[in-house]
N, C-alpha and C positions, 0 to 999 in steps of 0.2 A: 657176824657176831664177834669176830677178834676185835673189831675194831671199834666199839663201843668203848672203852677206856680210854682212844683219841679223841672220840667224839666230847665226852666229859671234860677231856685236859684242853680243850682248847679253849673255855672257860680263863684260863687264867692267862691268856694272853692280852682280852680288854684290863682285867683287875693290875697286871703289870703295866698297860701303860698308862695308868689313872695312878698309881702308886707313885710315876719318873714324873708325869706330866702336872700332878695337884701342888707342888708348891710353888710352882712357878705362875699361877691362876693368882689374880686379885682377891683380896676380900670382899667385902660385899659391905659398902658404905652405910646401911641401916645396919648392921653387927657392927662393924666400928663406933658407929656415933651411938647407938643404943647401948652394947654388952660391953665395949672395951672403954667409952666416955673417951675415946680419941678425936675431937673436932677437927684438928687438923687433917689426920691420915684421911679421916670421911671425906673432909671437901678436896683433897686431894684425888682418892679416889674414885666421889662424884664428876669430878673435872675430865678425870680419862675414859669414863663410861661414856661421860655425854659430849664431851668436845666441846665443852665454853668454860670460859674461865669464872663467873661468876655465877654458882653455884648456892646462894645464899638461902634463896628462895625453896631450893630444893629440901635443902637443912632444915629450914623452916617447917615446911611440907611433914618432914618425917617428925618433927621432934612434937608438930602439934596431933599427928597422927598416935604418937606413943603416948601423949595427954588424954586422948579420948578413951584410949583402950584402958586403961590405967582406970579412969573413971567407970569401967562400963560393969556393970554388976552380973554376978554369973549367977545364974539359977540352976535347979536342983530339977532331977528329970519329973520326978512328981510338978512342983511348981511347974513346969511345962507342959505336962500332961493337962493341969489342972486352966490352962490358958486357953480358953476357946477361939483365938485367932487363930492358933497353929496346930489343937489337937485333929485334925480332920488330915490337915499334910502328914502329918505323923504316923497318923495310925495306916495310910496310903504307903507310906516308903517301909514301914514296919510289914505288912501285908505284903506286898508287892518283893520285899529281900526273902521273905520267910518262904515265898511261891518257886523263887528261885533257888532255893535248901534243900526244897522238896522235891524238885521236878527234876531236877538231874542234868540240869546243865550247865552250873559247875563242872561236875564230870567231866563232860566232855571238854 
């Protein structure tokens, strides 16, 4: 039982070396080209993830990916509910989380 306060502090021995180790890590070339509008840093970035210099494609890749999302319409849980392609999955994974709230095995 003394040694339960080691057991806890040794927690912050991964959080210390993710603290020394994270600025030295890459960005993530869809955050550059998306959040930051940096094209350069992206294909730059692109370029050391993947190992070829031409990259273009990939840019491409992502920026017509953020066109789609952008277009894609969010619906409202009702509206969803109310859509008989997918009420039946639903009310499955709704059932099937709620069994597992109940039954106790979480808990453990």
């Amino acid at each position: 039982e003394s040694r339960w306060p080691y057991l806890f502090g040794v927690i912050v021995v991964p959080s210390l070396i993710q603290v020394v180790i994270l600025p030295f890590l890459p960005e993530s070339p869809r955050y550059l080209l998306l959040e930051k509008h940096n094209r350069s840093k992206a294909e730059k970035a692109f370029q050391t993830f993947l190992g070829k210099s031409d990259v273009s494609h990939e840019i491409e890749e992502v920026l017509a990916e953020s066109r789609v999302q952008r277009n894609t319409k969010l619906v409202s849980i009702l509206q969803l509910l109310r859509t008989r392609a997918v009420r039946w999955q639903i009310i499955t994974v709704v059932v099937t989380m709620g069994c597992y709230q109940l039954c106790g095995l979480n808990a453990v």
